[in-house]
SEKE-422296 format. One record per atom (N, C-alpha, C, CB): residue in one letter; x, y, z. Coordinates in steps of 0.2 Angstrom, whole numbers, plus 5000, padded with zeros to 4 digits. Glycine has a CB too. Layout:
REM SEKE-422296
AXYZ ...
END
This chain:
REM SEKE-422296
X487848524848 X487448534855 X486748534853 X487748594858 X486248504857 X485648494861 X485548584859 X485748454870 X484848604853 X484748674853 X484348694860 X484248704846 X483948644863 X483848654872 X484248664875 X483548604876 X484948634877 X485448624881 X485648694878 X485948554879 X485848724873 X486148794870 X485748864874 X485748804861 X485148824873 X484748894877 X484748894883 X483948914875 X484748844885 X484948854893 X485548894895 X485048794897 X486248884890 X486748904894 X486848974891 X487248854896 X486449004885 X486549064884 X485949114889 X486349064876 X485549094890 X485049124894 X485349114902 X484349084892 X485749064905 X485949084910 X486749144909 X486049014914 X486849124905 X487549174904 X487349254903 X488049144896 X486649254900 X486249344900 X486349354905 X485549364898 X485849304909 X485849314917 X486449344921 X485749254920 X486949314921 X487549314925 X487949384920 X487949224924 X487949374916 X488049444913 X487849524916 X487849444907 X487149524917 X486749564920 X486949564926 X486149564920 X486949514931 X487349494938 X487849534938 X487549434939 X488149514934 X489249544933 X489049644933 X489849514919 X488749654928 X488449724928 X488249774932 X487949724927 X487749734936 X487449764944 X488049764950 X486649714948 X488449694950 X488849694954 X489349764955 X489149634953 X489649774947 X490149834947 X489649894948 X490549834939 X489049914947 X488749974948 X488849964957 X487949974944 X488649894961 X488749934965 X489249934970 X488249924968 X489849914967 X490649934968 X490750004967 X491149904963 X490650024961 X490750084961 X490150154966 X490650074954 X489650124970 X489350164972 X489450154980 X488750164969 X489750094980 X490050094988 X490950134988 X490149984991 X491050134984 X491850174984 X491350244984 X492550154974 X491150274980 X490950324979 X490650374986 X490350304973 X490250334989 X489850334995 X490550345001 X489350254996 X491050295001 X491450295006 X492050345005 X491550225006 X492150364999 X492450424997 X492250505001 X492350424988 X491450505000 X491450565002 X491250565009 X490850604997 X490950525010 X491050475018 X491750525024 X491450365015 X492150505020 X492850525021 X493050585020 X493250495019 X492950625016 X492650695014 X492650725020 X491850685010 X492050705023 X491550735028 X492150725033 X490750695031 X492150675035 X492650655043 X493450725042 X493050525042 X493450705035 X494050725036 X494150835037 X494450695028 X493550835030 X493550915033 X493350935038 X493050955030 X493050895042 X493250915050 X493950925055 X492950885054 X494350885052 X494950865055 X495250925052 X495250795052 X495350925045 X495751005042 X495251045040 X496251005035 X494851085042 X494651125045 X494951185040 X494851125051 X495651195037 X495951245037 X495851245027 X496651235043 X495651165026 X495851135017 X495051135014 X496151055017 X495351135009 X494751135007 X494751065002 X494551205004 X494351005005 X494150905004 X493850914998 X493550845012 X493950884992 X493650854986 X493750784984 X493750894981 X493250764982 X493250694981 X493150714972 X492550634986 X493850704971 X493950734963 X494150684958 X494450784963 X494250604960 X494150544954 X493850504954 X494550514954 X493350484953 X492850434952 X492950404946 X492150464952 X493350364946 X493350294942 X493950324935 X492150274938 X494550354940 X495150364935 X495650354938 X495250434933 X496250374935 X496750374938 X496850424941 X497250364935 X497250434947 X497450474951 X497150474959 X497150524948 X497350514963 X497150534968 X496250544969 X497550594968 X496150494975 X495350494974 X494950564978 X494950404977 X495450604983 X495250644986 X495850684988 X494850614992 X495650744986 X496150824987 X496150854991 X496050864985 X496550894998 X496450945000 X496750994999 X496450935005 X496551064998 X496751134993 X496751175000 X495951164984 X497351215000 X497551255004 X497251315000 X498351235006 X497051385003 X496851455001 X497051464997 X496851495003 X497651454993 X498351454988 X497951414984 X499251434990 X497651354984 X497351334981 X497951254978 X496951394976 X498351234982 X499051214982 X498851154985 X499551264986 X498951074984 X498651024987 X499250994993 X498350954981 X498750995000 X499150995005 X498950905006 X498951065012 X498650875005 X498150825005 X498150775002 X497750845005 X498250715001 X498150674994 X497550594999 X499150654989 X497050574995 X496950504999 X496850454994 X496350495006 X496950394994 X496650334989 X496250314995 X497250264986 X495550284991 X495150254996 X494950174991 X494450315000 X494950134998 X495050064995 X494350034999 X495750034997 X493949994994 X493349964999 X493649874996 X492149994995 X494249874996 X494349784998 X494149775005 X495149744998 X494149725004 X493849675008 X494049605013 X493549645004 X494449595017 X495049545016 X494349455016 X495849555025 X494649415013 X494249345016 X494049305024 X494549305013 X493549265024 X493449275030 X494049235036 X492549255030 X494549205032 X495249205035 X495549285038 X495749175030 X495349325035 X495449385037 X496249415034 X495349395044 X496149395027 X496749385024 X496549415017 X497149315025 X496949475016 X496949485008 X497249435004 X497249555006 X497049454997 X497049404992 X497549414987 X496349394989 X498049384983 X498649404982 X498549484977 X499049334978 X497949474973 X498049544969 X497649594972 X497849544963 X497349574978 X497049634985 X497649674986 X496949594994 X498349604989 X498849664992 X499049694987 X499549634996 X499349694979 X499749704979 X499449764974 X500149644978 X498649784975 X498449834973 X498449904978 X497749824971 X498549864983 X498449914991 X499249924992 X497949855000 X499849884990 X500449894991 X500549984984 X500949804990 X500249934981 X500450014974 X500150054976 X500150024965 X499350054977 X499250134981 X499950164985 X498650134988 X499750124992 X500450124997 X501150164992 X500750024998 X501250154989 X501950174985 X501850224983 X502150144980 X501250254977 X500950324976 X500750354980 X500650324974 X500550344984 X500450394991 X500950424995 X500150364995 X501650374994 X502250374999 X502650434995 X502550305000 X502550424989 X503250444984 X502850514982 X503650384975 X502150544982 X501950614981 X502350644985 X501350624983 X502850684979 X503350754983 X502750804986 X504050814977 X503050834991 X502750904994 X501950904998 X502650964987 X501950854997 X501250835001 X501250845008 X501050745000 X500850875014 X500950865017 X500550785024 X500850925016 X499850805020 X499450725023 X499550675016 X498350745025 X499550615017 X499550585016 X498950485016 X499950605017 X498550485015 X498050445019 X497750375013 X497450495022 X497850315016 X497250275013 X496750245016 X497350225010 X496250255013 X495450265019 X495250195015 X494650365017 X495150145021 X495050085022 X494250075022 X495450075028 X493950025020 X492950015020 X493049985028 X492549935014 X493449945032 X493349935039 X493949915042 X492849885040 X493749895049 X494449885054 X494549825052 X494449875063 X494449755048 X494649725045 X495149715041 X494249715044 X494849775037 X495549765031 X495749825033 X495449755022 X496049865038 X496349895040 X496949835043 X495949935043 X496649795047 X496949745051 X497549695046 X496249705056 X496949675041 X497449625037 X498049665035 X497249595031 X497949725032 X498649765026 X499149775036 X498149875020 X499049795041 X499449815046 X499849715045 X498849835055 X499549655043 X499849595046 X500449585039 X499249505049 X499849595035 X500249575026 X500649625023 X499549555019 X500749695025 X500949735021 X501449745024 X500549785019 X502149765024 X502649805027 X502649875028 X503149805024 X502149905034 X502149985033 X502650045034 X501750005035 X503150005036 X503950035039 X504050045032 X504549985044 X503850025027 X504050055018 X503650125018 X503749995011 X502950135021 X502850195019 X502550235025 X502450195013 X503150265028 X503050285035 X502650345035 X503650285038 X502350385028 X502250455027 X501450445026 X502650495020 X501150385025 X500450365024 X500150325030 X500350325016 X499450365030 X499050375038 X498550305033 X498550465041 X498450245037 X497850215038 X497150225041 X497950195041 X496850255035 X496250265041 X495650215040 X495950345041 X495250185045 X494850155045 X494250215045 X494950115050 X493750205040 X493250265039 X492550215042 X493050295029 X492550155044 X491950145048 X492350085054 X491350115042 X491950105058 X492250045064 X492149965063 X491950065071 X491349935060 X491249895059 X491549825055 X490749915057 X491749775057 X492249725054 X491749695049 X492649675059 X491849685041 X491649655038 X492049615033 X491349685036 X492049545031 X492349505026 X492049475021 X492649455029 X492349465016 X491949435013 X491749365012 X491949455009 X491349325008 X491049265009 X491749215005 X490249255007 X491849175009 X492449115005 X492149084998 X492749025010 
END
């Protein structure tokens, strides 16, 4: 290979690497954001719990509500997919939003149950693509009203 031809496609691959980089920082700071987002909305709803946004970027439960016993009455996954601008999730969209779905469903002793959705969009797709008569104990919530898709 052409040592010119080389450096061009090592020097656009830096690039796009750094690209790949920022992109995930700002995934992670839109989940982050929309987590405690929901936080807020929700400690007003329970009132009576006490809302932490207690996983950032692990396994588990991404938001807790603790009863004065200190006992979790509360569990939510929150999800910033996206569906496409067919308004249709993408096969490993659903089938990450179906596993939440399942872990949310099968938590014994839970009283709330919820997956806090980035918009009515992909709120709307998972209601056409998902079966939710499978998990009749987990609330949908849409944490912003604005529809957004992303670009084909």
């Amino acid at each position: 290979m052409n040592k010119k031809i080389e450096e061009i496609y090592l020097n656009q691959i830096n690039f796009l690497i750094k690209l790949k980089m920022s992109v995930s920082a700002i995934n992670n700071q839109l989940h982050d954001n929309l987590a405690l987002f929901a936080v807020e909305k929700l400690q007003t709803q329970f009132s009576d719990l006490t809302i932490k946004y207690v996983n950032a970027g692990t396994s588990g439960y991404d938001i807790k509500g603790f009863n004065n016993k200190n006992e979790i009455e509360l569990i939510c996954e929150v999800k910033t997919t996206l569906p496409n601008s067919k308004n249709k999730l993408e096969g490993q969209q659903k089938k990450a939003i179906e596993k939440d779905l399942e872990r949310l469903e099968q938590a014994p002793n839970i009283k709330h149950k919820f997956l806090v959705l980035l918009s009515s969009s992909t709120k709307e797709a998972i209601e056409k693509q998902v079966k939710l008569n499978d998990f009749p104990n987990v609330q949908l919530i849409n944490a912003l009203q604005e529809e957004f898709y992303e670009n084909d």
